[in-house]
C-alpha positions as a Python dict, from the first residue, in 0.01 Angstrom:
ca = {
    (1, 'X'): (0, 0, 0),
    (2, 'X'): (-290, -94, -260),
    (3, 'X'): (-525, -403, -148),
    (4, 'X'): (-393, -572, -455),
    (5, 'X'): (-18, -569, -276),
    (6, 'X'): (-151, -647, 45),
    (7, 'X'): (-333, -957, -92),
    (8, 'X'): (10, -1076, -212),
    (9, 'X'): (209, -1019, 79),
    (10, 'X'): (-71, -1199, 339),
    (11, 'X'): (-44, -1477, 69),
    (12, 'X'): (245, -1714, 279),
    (13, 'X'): (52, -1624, 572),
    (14, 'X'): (-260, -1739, 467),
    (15, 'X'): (-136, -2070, 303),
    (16, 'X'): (37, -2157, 613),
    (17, 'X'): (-303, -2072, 819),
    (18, 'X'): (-419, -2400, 685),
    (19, 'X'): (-168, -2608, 899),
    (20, 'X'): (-284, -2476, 1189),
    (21, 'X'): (-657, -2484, 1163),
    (22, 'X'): (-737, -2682, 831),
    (23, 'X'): (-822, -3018, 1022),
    (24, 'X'): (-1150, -3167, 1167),
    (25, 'X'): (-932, -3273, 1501),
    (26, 'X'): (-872, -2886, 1555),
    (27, 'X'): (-1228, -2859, 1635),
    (28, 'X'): (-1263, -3179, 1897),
    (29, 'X'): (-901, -3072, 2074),
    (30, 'X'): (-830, -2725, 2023),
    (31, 'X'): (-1052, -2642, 2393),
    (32, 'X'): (-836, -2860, 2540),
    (33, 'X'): (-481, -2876, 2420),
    (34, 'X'): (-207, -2605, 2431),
    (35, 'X'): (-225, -2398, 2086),
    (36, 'X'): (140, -2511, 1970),
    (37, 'X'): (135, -2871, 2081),
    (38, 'X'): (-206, -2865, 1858),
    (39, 'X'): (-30, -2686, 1618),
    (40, 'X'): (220, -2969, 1590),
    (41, 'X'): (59, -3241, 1583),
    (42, 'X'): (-242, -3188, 1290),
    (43, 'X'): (78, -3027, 1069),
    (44, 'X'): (162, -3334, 957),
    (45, 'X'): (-151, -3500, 893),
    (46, 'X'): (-259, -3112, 689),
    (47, 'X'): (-35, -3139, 470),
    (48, 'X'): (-74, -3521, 367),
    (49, 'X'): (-409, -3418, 320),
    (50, 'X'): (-268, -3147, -14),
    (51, 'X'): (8, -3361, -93),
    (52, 'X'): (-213, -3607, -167),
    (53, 'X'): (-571, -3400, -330),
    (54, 'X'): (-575, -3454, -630),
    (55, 'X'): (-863, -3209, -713),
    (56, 'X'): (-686, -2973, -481),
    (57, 'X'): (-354, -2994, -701),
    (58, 'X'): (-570, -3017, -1031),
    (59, 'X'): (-690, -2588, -900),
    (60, 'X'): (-1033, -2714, -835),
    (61, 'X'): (-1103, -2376, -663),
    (62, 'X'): (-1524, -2445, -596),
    (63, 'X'): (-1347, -2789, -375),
    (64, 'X'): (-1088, -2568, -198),
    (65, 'X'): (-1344, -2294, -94),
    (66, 'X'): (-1598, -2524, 15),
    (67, 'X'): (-1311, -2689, 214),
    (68, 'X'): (-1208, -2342, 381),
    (69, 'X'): (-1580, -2290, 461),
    (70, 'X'): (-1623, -2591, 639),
    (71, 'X'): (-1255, -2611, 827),
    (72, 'X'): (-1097, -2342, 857),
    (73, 'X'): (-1355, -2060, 878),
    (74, 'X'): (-1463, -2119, 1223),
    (75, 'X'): (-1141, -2103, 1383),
    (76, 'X'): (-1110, -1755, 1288),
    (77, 'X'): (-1234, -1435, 1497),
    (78, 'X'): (-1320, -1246, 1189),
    (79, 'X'): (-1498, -994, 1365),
    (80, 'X'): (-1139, -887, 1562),
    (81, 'X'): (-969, -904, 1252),
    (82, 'X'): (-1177, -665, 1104),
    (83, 'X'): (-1191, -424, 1358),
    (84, 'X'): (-817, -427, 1386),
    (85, 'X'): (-802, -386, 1028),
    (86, 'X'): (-1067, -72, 1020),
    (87, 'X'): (-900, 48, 1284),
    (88, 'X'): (-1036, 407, 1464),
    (89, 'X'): (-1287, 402, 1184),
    (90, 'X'): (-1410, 78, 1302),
    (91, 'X'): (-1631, 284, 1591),
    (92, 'X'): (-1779, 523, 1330),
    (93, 'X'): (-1950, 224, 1141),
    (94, 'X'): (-2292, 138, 1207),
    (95, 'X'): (-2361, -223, 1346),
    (96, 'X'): (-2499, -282, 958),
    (97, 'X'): (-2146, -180, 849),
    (98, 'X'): (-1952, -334, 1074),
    (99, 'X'): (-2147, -660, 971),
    (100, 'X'): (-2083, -584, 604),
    (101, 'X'): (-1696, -504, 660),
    (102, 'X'): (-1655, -839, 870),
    (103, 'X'): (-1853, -1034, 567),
    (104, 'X'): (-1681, -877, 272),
    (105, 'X'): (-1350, -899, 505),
    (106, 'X'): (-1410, -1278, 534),
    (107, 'X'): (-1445, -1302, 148),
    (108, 'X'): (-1165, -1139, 42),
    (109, 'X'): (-938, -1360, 292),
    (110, 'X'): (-1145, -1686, 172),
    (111, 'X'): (-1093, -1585, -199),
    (112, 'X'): (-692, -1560, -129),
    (113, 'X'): (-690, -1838, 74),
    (114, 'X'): (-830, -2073, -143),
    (115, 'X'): (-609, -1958, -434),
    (116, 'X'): (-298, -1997, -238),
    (117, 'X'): (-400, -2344, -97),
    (118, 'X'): (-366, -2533, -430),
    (119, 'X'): (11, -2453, -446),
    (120, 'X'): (88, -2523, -91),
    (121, 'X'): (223, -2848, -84),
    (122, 'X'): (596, -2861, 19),
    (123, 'X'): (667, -2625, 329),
    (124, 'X'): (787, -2791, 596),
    (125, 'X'): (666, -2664, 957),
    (126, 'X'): (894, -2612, 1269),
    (127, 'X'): (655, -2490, 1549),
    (128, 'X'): (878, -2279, 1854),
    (129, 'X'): (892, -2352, 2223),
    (130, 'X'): (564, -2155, 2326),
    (131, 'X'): (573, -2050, 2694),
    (132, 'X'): (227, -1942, 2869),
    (133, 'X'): (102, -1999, 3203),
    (134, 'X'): (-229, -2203, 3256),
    (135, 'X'): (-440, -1864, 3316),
    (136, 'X'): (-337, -1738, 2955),
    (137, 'X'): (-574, -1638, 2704),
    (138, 'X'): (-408, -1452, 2445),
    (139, 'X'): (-51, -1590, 2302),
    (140, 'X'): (140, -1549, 1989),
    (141, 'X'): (259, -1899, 1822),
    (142, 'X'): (543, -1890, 1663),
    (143, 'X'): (676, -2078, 1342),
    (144, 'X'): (908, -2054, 1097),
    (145, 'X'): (826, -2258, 698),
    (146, 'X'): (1105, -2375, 526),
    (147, 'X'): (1061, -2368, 159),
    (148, 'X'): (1214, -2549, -105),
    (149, 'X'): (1475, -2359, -310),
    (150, 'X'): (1352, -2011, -99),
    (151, 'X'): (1477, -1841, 230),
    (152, 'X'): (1277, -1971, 555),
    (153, 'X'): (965, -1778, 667),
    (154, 'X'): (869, -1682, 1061),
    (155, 'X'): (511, -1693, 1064),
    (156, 'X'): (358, -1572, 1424),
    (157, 'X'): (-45, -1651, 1514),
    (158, 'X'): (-164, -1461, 1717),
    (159, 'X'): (-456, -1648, 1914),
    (160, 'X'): (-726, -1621, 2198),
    (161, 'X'): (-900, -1794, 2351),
    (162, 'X'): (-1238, -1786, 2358),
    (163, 'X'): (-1576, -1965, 2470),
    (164, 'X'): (-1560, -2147, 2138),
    (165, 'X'): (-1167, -2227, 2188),
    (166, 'X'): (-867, -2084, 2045),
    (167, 'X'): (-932, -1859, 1750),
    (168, 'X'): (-683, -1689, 1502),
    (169, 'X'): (-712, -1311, 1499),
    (170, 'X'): (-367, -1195, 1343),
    (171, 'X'): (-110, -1345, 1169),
    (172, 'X'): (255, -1226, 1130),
    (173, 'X'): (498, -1276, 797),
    (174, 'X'): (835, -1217, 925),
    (175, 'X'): (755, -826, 1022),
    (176, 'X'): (426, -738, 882),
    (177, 'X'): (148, -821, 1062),
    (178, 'X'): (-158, -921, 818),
    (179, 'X'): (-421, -738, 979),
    (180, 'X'): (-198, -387, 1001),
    (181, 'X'): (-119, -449, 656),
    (182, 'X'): (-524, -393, 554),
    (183, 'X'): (-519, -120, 770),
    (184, 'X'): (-360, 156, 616),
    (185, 'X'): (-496, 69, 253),
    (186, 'X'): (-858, 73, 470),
    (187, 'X'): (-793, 400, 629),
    (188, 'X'): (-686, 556, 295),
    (189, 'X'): (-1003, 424, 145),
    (190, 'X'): (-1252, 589, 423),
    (191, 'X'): (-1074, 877, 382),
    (192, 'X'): (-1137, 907, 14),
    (193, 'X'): (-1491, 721, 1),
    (194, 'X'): (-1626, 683, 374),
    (195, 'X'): (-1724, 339, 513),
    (196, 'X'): (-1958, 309, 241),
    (197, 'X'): (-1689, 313, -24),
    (198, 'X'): (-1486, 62, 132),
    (199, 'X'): (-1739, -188, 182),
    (200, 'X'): (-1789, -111, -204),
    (201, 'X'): (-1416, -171, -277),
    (202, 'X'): (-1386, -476, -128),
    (203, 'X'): (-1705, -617, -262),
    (204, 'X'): (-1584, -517, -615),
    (205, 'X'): (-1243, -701, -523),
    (206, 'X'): (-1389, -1028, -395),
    (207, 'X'): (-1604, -1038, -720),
    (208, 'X'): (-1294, -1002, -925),
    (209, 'X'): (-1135, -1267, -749),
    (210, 'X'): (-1400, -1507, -789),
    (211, 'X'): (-1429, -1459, -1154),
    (212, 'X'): (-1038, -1509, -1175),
    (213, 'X'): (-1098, -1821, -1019),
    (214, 'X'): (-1340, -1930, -1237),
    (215, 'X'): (-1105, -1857, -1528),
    (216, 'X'): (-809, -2022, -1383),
    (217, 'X'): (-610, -1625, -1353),
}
């Protein structure tokens, strides 16, 4: 599967991301309060929020990034997701590429993030039961989007909990987990180019998707 194709599939998965984490309660509650039940109740007030942007709705893409950088970013253990997305080829990077993967990583999600959230207006949410005991620090939330005029979407997050809080590291669309999705276009492309050459390939990709932005593609 090409990155391009990847990109497209993680795109529901990504949008819907933004429910969960794209709210400046998140970061005052999310120590405290059960992931779902936190889940639930900023879903609403998200997606007031890009009903009612009109920048947002207009494609103002520098407003949407800036947005992701400031809200949603920090939620996110991007250093697990890259590693899961390397893969075995994750321990034969150097700490400088590791720290280049995780940054260019991070880009490329931003990039399709923000060009997804524009769109995202009228999902609905339903959040599932979640069951976990006190003690638990890892859990999958799970949640199914029903679209207008389209089939319904599960959506799993799969969450820790860390120092900081509870932080996304994988997300699920229906079967296909975002971060395993990367990894076999990532494996192909060490195998061809080395660590090196993916770090080059997604740089090249985020700086194509930036320009696109920039020209409304």
């Amino acid at each position: 599967m090409t990155i391009d194709r990847v990109i497209r599939v993680a795109v529901v998965g990504l949008a819907a991301i933004g429910c969960l984490v794209f709210s400046p309660a998140w970061a005052q509650q999310q120590a405290a309060t059960a992931p779902d039940a936190l889940a639930k109740s900023v879903t609403d007030e998200v997606l007031a929020v890009l009903r009612a942007d009109k920048d947002i709705q207009a494609g103002n893409t520098k407003k949407v990034v800036d947005l992701v950088e400031k809200k949603v970013l920090p939620h996110f253990d991007f250093t697990r997701m890259t590693q899961l997305a390397v893969g075995r080829n994750w321990q034969q990077a150097s700490p400088d590429q590791q720290k280049a993967l995780t940054n260019e990583f991070r880009g490329l999600l931003v990039q399709t993030y923000a060009a997804t959230l524009t769109s995202y207006r009228d999902q609905k949410i339903d959040y599932r039961p979640l069951r976990m005991d006190p003690a638990d620090t890892d859990v999958v939330v799970k949640s199914l989007i029903n679209q207008s005029g389209g089939s319904p979407v599960t959506v799993d997050y799969k969450m820790r909990k860390t120092d900081a809080g509870w932080k996304v590291y994988d997300v699920i669309v229906g079967d296909l987990s975002l971060v395993q999705s990367y990894r076999g276009t990532f494996t192909s492309e060490v195998q061809k180019t080395g660590i090196d050459g993916l770090i080059k390939v997604l740089g090249e990709k985020n700086r194509q998707l930036a320009a696109n932005s920039q020209t409304g593609k």
